[in-house]
C-alpha positions as CSV (number, residue, x, y, z in Angstrom):
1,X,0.0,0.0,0.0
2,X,3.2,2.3,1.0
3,X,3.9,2.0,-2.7
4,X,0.6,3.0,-4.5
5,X,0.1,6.0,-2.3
6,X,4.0,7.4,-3.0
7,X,3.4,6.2,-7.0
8,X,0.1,8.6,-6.3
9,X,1.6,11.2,-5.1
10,X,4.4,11.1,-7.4
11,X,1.4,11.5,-10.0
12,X,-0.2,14.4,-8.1
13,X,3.3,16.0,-8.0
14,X,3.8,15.7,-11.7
15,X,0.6,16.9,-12.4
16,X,0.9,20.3,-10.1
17,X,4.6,20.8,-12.2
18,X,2.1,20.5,-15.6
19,X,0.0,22.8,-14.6
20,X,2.8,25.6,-13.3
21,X,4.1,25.3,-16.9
22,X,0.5,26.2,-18.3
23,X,0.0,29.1,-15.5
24,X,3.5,30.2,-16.0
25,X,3.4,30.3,-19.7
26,X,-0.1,32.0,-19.8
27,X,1.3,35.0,-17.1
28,X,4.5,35.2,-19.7
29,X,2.0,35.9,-22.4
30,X,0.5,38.6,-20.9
31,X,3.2,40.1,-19.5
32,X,4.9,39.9,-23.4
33,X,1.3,41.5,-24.7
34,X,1.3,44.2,-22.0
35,X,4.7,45.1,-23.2
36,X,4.2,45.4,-26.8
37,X,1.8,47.2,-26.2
38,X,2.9,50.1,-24.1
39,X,5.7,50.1,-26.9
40,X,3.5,50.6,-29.8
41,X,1.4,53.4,-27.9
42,X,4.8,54.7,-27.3
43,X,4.5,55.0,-23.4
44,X,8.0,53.6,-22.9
45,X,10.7,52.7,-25.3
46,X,12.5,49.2,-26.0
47,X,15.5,50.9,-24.4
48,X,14.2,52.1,-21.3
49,X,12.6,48.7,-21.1
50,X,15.7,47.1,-21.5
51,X,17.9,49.3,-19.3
52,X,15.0,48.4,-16.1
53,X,15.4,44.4,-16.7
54,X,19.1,45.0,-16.9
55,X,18.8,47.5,-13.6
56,X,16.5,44.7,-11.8
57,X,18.6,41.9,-13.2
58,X,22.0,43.5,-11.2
59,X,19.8,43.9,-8.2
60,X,18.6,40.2,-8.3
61,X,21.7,38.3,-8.9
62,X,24.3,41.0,-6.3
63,X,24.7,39.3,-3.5
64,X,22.7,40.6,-0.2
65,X,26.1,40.7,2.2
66,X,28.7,42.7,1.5
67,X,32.2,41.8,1.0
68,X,35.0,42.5,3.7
């Protein structure tokens, strides 16, 4: 019995990734849309766009203690 319930939830777990890819996917599409579009009504520019992600980027990957 040990083995059918891990085998389930094995299944359960595989499932859940599934349907991260599907929600994550789906947010990336919007987010892609929502940016196009702000470029084509010319609210911001690619550059600007691509100077944030490269400004957010540096504050995500620096490392949060200092170096002695």
């Amino acid at each position: 019995m040990d083995s059918f319930s891990t085998s389930m939830d094995l299944v359960q777990f595989i499932g859940k990734l599934g349907d991260l890819k599907d929600e994550h996917y789906h947010i990336m599409l919007t987010v892609s849309a929502l940016v196009e579009l702000l470029i084509e009504k010319e609210m911001i520019s690619r550059q600007e766009l691509e100077r944030k992600a490269a400004e957010l980027d540096e504050l995500m990957t620096r490392s949060p203690y200092p170096m002695a």
